[in-house]
Biopython code that builds the backbone (N, CA, C, O; Angstrom):
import numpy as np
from Bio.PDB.StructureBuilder import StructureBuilder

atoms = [
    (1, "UNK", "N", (121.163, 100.441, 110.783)),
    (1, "UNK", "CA", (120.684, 99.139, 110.374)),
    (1, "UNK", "C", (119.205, 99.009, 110.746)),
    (1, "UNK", "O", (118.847, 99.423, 111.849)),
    (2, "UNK", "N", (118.408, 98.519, 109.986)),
    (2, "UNK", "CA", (116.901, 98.304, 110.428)),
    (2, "UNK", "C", (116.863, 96.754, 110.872)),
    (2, "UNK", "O", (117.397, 95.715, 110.485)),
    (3, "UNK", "N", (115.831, 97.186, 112.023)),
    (3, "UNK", "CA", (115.456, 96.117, 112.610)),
    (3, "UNK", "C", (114.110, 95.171, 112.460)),
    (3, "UNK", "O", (113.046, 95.736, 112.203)),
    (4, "UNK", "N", (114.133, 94.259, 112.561)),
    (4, "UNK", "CA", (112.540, 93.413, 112.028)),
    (4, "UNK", "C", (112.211, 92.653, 113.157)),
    (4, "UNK", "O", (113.067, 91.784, 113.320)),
    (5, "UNK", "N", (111.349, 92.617, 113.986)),
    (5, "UNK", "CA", (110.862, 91.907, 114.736)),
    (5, "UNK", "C", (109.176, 91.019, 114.386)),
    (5, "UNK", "O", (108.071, 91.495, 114.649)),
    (6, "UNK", "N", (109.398, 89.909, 113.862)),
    (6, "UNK", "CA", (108.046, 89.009, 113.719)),
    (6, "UNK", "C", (107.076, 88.905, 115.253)),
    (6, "UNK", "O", (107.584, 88.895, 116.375)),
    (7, "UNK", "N", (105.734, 88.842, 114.989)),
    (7, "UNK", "CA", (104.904, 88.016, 115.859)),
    (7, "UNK", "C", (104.171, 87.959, 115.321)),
    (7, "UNK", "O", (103.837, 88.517, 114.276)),
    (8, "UNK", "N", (103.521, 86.866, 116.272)),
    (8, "UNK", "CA", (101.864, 86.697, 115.819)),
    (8, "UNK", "C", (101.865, 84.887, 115.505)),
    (8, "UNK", "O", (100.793, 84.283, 115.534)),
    (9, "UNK", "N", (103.024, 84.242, 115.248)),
    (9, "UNK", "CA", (103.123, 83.018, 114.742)),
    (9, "UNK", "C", (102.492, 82.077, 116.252)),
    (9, "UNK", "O", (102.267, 82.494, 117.389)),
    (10, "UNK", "N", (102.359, 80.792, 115.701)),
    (10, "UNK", "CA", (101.750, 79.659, 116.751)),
    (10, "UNK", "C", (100.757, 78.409, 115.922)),
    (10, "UNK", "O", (100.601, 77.973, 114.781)),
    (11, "UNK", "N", (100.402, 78.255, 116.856)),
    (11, "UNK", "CA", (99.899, 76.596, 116.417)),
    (11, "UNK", "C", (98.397, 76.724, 115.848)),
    (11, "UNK", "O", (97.625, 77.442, 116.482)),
    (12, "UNK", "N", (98.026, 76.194, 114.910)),
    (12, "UNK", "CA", (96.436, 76.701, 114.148)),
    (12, "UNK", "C", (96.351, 74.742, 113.626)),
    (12, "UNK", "O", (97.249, 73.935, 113.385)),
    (13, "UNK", "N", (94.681, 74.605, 113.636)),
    (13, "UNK", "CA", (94.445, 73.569, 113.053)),
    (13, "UNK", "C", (94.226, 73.803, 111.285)),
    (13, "UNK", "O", (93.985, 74.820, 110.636)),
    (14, "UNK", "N", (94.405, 72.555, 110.932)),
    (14, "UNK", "CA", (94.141, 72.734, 109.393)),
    (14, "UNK", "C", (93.030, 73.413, 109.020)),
    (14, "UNK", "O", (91.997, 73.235, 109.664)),
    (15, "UNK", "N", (93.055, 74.387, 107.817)),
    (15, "UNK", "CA", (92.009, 75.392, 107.766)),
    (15, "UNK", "C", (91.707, 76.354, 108.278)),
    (15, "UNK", "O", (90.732, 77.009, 107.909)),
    (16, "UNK", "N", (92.616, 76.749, 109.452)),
    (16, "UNK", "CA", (92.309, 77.941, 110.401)),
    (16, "UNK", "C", (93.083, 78.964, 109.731)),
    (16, "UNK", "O", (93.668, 78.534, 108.737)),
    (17, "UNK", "N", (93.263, 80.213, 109.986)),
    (17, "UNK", "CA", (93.962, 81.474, 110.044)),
    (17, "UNK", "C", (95.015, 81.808, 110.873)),
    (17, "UNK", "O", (95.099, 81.186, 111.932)),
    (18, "UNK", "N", (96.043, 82.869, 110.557)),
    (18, "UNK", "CA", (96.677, 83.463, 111.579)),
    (18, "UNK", "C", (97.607, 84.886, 110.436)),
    (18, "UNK", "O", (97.899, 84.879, 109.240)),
    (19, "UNK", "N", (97.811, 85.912, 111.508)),
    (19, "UNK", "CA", (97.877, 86.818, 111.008)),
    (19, "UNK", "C", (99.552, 87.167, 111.892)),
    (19, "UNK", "O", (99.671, 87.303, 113.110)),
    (20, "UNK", "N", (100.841, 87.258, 110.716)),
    (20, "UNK", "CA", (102.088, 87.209, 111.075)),
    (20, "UNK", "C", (102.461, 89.003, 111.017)),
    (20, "UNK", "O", (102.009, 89.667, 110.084)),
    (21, "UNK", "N", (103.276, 89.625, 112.054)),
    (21, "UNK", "CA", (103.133, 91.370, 111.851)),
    (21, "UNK", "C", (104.750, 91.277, 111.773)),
    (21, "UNK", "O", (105.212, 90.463, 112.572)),
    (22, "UNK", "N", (105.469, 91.787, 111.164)),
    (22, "UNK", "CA", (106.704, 92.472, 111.405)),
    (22, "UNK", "C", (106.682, 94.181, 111.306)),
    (22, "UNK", "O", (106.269, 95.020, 110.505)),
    (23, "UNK", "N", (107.344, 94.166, 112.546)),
    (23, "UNK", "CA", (107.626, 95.751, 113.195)),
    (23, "UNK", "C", (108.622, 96.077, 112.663)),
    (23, "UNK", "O", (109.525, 95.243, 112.727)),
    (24, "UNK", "N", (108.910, 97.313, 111.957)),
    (24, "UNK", "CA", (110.000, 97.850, 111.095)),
    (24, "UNK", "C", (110.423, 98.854, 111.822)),
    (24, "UNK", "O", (109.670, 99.807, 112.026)),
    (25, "UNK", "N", (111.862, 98.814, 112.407)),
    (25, "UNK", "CA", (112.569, 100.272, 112.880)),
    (25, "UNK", "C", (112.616, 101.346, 112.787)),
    (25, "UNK", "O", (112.681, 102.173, 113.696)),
    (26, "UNK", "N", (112.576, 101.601, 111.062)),
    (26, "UNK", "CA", (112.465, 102.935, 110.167)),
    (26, "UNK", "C", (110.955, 102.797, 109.712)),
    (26, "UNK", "O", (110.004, 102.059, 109.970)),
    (27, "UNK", "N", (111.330, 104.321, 108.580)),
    (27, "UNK", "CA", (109.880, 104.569, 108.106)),
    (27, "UNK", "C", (109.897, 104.010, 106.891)),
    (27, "UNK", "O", (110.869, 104.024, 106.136)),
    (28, "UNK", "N", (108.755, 103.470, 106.652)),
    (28, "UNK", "CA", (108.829, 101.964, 105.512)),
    (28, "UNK", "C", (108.913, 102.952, 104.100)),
    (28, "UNK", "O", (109.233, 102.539, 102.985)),
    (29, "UNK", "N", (108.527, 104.408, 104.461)),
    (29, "UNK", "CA", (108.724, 104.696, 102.697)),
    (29, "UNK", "C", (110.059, 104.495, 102.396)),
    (29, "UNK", "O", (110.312, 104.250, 101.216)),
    (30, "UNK", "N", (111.019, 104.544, 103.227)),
    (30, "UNK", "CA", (112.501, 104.345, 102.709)),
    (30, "UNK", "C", (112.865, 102.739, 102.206)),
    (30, "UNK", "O", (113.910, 102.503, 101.598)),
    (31, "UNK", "N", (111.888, 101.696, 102.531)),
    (31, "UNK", "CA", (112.227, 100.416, 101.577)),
    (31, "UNK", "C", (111.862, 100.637, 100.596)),
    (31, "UNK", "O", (110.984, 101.323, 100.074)),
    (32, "UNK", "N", (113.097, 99.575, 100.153)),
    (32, "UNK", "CA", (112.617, 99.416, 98.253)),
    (32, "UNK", "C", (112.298, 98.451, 97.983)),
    (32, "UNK", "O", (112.064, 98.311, 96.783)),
    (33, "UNK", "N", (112.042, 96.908, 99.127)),
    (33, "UNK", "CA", (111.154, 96.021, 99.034)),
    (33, "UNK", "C", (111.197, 95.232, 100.148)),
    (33, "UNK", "O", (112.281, 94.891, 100.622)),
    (34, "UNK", "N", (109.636, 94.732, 100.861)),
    (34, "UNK", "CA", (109.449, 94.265, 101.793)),
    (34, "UNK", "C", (109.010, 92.644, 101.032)),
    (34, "UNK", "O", (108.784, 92.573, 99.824)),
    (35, "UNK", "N", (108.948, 91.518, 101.880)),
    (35, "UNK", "CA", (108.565, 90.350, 101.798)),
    (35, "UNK", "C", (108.600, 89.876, 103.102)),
    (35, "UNK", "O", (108.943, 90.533, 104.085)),
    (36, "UNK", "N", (108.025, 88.044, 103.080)),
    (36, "UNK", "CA", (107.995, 87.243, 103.889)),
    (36, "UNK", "C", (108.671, 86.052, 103.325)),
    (36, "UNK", "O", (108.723, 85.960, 102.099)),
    (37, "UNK", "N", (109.186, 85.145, 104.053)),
    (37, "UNK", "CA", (109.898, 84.348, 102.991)),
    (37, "UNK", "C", (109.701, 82.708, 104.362)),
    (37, "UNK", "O", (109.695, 83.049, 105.545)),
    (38, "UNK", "N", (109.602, 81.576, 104.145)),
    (38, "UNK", "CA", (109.576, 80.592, 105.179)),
    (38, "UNK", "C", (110.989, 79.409, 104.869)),
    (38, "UNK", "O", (111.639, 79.083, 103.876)),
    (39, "UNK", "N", (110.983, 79.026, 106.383)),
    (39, "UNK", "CA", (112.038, 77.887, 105.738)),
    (39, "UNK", "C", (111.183, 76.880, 106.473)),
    (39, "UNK", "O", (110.736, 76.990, 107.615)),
    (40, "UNK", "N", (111.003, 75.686, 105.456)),
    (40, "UNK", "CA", (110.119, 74.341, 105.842)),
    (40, "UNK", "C", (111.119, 73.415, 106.609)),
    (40, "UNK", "O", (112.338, 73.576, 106.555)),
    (41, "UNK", "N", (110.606, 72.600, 107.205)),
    (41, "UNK", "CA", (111.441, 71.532, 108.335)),
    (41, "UNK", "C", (112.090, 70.596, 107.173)),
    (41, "UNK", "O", (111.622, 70.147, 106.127)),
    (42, "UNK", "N", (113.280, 70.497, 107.756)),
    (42, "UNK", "CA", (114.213, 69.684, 106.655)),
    (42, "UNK", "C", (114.863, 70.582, 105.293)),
    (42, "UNK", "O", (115.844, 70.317, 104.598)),
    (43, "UNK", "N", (114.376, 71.167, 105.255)),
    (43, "UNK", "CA", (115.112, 71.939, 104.295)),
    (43, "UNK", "C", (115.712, 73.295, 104.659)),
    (43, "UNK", "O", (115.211, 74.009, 105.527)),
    (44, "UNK", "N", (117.278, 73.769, 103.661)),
    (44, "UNK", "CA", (118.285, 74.887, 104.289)),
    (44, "UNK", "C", (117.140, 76.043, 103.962)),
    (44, "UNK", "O", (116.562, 76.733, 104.803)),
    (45, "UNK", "N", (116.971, 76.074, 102.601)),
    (45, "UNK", "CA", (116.878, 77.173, 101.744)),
    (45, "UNK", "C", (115.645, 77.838, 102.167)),
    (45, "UNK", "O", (114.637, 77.227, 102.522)),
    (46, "UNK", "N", (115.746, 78.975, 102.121)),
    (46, "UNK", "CA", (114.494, 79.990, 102.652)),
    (46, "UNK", "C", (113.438, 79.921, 101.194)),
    (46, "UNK", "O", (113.965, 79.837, 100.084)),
    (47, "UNK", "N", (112.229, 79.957, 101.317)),
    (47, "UNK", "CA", (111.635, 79.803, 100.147)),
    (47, "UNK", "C", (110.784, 81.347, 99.718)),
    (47, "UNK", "O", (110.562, 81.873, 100.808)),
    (48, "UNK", "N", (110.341, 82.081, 98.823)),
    (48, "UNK", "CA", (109.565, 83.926, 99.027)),
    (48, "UNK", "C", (108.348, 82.827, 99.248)),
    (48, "UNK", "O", (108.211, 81.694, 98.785)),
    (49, "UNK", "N", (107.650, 83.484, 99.996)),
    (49, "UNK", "CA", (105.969, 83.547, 99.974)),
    (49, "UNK", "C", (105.177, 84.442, 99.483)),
    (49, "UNK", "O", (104.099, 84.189, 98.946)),
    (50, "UNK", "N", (105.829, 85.928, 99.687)),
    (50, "UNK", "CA", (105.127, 87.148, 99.281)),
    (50, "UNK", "C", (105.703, 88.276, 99.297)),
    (50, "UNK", "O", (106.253, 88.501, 100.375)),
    (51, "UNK", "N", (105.791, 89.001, 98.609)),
    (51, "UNK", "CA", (107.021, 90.122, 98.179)),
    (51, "UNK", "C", (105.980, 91.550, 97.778)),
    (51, "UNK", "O", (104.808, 91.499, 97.406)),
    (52, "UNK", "N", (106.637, 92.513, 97.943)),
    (52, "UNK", "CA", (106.107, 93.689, 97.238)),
    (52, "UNK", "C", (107.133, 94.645, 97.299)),
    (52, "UNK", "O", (107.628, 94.977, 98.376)),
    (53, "UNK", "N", (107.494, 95.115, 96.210)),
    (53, "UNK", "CA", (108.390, 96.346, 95.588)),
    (53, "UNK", "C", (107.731, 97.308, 95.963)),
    (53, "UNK", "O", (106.556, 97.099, 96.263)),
    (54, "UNK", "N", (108.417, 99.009, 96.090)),
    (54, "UNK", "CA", (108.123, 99.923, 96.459)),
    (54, "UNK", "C", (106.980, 100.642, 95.001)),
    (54, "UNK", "O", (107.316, 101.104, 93.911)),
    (55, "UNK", "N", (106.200, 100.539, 95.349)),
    (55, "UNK", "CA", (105.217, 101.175, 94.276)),
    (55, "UNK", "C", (104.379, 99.806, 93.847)),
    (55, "UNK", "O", (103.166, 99.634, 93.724)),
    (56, "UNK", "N", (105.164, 99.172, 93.720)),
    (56, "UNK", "CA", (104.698, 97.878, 93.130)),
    (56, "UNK", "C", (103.378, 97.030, 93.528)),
    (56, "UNK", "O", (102.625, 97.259, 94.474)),
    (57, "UNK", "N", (103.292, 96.041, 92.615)),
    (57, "UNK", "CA", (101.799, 95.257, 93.440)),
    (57, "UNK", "C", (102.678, 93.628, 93.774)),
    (57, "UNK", "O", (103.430, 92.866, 93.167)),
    (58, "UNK", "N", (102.131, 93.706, 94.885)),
    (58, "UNK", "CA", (102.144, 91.801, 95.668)),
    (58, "UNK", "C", (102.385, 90.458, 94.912)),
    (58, "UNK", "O", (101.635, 89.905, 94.108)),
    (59, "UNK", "N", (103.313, 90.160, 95.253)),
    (59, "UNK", "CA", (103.453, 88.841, 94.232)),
    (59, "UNK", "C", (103.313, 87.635, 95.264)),
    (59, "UNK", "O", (103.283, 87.903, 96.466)),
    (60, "UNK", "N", (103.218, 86.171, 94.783)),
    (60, "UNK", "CA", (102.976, 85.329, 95.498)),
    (60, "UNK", "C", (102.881, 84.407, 95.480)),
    (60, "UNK", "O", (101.911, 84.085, 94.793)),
    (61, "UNK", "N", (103.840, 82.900, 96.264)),
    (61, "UNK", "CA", (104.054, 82.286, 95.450)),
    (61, "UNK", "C", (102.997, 81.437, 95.425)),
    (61, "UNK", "O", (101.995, 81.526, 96.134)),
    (62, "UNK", "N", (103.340, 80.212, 94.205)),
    (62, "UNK", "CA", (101.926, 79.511, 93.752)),
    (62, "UNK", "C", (100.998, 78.953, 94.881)),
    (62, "UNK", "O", (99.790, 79.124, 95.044)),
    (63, "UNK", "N", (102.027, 78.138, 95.713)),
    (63, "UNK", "CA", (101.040, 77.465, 96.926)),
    (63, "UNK", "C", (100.618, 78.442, 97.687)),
    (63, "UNK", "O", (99.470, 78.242, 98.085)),
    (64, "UNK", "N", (100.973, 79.178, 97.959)),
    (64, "UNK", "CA", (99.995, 80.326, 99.066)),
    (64, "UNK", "C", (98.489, 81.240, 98.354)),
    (64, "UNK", "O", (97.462, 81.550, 98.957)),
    (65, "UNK", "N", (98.902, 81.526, 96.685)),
    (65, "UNK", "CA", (97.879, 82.348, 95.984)),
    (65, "UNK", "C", (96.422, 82.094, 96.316)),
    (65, "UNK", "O", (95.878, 81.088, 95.859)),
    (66, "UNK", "N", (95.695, 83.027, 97.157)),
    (66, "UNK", "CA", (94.240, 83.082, 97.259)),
    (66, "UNK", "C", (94.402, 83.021, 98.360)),
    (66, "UNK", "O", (93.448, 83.635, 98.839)),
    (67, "UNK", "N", (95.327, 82.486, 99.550)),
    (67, "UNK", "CA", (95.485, 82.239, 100.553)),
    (67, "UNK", "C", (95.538, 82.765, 101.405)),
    (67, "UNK", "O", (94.827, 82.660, 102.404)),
    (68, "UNK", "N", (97.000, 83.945, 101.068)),
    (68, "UNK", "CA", (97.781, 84.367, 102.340)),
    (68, "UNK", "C", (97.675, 85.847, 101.651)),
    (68, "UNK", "O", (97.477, 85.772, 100.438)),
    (69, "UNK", "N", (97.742, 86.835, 102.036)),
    (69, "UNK", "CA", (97.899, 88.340, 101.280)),
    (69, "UNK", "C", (98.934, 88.897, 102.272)),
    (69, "UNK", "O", (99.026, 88.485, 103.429)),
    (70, "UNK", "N", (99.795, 89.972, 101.680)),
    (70, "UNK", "CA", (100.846, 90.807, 102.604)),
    (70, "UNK", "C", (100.265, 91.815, 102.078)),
    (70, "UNK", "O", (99.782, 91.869, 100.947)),
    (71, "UNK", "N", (100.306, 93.000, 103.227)),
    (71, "UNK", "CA", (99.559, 94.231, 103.439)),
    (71, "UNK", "C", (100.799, 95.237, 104.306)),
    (71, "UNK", "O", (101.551, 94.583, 105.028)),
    (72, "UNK", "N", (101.035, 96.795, 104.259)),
    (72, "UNK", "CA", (101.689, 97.364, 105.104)),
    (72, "UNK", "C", (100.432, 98.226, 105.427)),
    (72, "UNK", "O", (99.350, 98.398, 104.864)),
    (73, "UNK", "N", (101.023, 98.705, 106.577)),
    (73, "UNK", "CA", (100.202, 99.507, 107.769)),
    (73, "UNK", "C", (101.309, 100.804, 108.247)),
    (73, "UNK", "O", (101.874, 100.646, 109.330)),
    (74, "UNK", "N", (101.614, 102.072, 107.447)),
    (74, "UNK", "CA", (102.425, 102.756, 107.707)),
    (74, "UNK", "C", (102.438, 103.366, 108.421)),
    (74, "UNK", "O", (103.431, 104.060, 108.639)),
    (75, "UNK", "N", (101.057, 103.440, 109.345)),
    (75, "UNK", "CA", (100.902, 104.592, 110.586)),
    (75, "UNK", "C", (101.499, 103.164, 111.519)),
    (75, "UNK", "O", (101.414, 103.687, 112.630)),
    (76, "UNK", "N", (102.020, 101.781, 111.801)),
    (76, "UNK", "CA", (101.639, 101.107, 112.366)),
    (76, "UNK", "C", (103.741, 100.660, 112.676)),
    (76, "UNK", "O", (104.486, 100.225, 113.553)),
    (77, "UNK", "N", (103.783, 101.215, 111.125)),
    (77, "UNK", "CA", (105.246, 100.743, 110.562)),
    (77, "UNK", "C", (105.673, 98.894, 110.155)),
    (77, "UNK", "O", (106.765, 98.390, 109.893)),
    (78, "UNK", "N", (104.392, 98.316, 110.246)),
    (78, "UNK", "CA", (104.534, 96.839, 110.303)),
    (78, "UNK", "C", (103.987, 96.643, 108.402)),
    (78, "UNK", "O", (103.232, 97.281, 107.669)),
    (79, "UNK", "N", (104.793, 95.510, 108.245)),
    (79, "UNK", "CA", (104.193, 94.410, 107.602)),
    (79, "UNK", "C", (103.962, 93.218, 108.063)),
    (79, "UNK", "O", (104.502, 92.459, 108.867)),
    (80, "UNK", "N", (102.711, 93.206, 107.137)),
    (80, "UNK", "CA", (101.631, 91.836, 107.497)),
    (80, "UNK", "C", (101.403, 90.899, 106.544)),
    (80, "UNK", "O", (101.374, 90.976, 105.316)),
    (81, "UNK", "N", (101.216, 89.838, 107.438)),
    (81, "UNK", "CA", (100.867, 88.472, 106.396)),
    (81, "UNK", "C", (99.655, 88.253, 107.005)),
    (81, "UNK", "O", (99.489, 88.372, 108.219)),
    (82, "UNK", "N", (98.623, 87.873, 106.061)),
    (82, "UNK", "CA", (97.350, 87.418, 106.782)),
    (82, "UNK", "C", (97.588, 85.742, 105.966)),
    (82, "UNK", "O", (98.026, 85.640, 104.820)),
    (83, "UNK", "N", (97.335, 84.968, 106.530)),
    (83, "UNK", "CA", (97.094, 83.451, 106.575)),
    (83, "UNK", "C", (95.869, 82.693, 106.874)),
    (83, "UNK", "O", (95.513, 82.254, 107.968)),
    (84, "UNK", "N", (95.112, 82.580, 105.411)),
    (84, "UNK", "CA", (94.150, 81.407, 105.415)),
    (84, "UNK", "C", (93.862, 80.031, 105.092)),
    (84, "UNK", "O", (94.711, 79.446, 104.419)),
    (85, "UNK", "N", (93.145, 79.597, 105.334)),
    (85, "UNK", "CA", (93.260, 77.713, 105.217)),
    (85, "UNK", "C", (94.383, 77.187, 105.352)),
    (85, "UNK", "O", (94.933, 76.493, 104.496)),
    (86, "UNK", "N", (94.734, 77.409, 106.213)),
    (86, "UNK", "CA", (96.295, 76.684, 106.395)),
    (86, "UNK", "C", (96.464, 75.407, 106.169)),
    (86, "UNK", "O", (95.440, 74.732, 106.057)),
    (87, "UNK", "N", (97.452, 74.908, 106.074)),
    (87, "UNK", "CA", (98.195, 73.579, 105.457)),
    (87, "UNK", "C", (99.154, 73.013, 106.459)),
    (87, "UNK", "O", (100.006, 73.508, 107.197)),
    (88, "UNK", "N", (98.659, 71.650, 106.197)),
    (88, "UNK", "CA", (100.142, 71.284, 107.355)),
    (88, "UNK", "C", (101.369, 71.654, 106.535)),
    (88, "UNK", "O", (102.298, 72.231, 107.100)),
    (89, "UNK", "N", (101.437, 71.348, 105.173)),
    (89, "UNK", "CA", (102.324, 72.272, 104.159)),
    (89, "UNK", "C", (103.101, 73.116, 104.672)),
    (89, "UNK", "O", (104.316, 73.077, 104.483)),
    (90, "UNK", "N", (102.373, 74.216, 105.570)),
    (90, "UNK", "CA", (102.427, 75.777, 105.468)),
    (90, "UNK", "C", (103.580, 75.664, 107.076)),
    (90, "UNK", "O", (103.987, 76.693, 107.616)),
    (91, "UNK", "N", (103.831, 74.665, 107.450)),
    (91, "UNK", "CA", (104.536, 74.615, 108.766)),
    (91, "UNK", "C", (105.667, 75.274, 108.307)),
    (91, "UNK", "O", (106.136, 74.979, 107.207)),
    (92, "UNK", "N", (106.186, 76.162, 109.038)),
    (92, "UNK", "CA", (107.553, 76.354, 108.251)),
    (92, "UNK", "C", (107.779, 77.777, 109.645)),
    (92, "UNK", "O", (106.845, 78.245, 110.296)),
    (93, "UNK", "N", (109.302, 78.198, 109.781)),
    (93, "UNK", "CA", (109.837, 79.027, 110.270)),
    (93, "UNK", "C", (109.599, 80.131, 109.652)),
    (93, "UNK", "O", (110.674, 80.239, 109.063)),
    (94, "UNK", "N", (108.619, 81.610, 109.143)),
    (94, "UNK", "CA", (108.488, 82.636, 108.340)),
    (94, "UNK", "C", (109.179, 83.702, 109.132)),
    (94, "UNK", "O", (109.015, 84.137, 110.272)),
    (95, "UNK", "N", (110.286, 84.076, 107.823)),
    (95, "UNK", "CA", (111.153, 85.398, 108.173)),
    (95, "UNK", "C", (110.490, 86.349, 107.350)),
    (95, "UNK", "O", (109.796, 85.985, 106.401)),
    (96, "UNK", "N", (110.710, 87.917, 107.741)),
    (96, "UNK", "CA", (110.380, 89.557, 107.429)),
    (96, "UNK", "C", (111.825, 89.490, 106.693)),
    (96, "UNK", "O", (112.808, 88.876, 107.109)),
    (97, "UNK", "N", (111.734, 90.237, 105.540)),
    (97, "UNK", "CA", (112.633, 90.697, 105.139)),
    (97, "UNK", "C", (112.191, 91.935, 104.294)),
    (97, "UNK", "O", (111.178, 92.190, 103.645)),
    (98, "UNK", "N", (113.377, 92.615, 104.565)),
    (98, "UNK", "CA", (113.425, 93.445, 103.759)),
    (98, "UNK", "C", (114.469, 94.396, 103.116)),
    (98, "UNK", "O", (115.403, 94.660, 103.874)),
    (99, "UNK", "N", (114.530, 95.061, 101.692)),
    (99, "UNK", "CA", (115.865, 95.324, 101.666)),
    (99, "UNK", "C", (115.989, 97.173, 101.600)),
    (99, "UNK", "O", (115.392, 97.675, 100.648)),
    (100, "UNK", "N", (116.386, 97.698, 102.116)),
    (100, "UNK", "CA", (116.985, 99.201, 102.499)),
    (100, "UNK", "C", (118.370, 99.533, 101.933)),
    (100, "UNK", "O", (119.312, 98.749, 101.820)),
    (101, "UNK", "N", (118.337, 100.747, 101.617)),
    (101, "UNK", "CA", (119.691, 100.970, 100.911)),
    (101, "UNK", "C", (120.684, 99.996, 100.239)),
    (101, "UNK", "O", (121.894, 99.851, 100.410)),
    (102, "UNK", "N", (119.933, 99.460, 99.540)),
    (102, "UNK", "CA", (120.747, 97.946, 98.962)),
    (102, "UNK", "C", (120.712, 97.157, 99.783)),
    (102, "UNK", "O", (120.890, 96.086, 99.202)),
    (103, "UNK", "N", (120.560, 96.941, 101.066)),
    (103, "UNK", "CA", (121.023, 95.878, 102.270)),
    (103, "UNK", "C", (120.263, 95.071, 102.533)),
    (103, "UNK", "O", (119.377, 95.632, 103.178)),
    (104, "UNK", "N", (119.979, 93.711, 102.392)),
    (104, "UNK", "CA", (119.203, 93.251, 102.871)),
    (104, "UNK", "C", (119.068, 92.575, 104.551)),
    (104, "UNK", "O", (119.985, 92.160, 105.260)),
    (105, "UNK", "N", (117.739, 92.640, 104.825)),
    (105, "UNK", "CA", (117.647, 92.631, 106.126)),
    (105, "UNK", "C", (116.727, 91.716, 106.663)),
    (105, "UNK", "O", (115.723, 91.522, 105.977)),
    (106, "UNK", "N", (116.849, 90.969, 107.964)),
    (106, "UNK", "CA", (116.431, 89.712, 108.245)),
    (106, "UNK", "C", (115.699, 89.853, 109.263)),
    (106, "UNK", "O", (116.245, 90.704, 109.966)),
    (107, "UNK", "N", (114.504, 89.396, 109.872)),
    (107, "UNK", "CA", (114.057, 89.540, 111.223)),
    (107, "UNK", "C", (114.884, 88.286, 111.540)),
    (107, "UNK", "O", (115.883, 87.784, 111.026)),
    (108, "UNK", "N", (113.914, 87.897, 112.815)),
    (108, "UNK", "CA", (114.225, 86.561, 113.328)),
    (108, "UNK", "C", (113.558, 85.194, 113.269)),
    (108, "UNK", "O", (114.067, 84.089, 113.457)),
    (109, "UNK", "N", (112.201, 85.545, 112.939)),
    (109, "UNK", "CA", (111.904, 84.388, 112.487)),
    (109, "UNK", "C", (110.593, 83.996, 113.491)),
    (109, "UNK", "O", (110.664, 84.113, 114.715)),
    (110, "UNK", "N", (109.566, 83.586, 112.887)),
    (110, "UNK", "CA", (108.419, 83.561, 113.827)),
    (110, "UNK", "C", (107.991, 81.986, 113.239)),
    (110, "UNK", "O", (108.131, 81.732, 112.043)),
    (111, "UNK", "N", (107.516, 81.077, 114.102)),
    (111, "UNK", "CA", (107.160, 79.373, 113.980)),
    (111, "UNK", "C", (105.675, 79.512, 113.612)),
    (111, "UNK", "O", (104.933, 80.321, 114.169)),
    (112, "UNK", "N", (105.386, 78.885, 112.885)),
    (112, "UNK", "CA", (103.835, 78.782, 112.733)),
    (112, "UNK", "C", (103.734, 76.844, 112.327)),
    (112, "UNK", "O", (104.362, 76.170, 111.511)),
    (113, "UNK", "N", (102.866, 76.547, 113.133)),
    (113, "UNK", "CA", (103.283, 74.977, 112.991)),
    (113, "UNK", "C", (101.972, 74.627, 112.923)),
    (113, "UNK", "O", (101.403, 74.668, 114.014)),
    (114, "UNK", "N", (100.940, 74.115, 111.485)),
    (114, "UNK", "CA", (99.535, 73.655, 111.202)),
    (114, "UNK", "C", (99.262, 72.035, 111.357)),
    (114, "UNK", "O", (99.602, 71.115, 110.614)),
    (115, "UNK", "N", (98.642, 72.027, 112.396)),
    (115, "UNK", "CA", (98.365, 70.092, 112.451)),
    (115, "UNK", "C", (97.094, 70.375, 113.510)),
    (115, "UNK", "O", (96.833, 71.312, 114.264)),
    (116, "UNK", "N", (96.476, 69.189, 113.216)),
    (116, "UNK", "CA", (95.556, 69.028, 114.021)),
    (116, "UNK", "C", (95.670, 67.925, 115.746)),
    (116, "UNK", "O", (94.689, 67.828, 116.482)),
]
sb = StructureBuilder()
sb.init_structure("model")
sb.init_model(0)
sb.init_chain("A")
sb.init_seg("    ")
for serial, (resi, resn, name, xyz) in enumerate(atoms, 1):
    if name == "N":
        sb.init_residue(resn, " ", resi, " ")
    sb.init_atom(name, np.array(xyz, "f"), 0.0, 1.0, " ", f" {name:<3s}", serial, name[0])
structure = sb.get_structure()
């Protein structure tokens, strides 16, 4: 089973940055797709923020575009979210996911909470 461990999340004023890493167990050429996905306060449903298929290019959703970019680092084994101009919007619980041999797989979840 692969494991996902988030960091990097915390408290930023409106407009600031922050840069979210998930550490991947295995060696990432064996995914067949990594993302980030958030769940906002008050709501169940996990929402994608940013996805990339194996070969593929970065997708993203509308409110984050220009914003936020996901990047892998394979000597590093992490995927990354870089986060700009943040939003109080953007408060939300962001999970790593990713899916391996058909399976999909969950970190735990890193807080990033934007207010001034």
């Amino acid at each position: 089973q692969v494991q996902l461990v988030e960091s990097g999340g915390g408290l930023v004023q409106p407009g600031g940055s922050l840069r979210l890493s998930c550490t991947v167990s295995i060696n990432m050429f064996s995914l067949e797709y990594m993302g980030w996905y958030r769940r906002t306060p008050g709501k169940s449903a996990r929402e994608s923020v940013a996805s990339i298929f194996s070969g593929g290019q970065p997708n993203y959703a509308d409110s984050v575009k220009g914003r936020f970019t996901i990047s892998t680092d394979d000597s590093e084994n992490t995927i990354n979210l870089q986060m700009s101009n943040l939003k109080p919007e953007d408060t939300a619980v962001y999970y790593c996911n990713v899916i391996y041999r058909s399976t999909n797989c969950w970190g735990q979840g890193a807080q990033v909470t934007v207010s001034s």
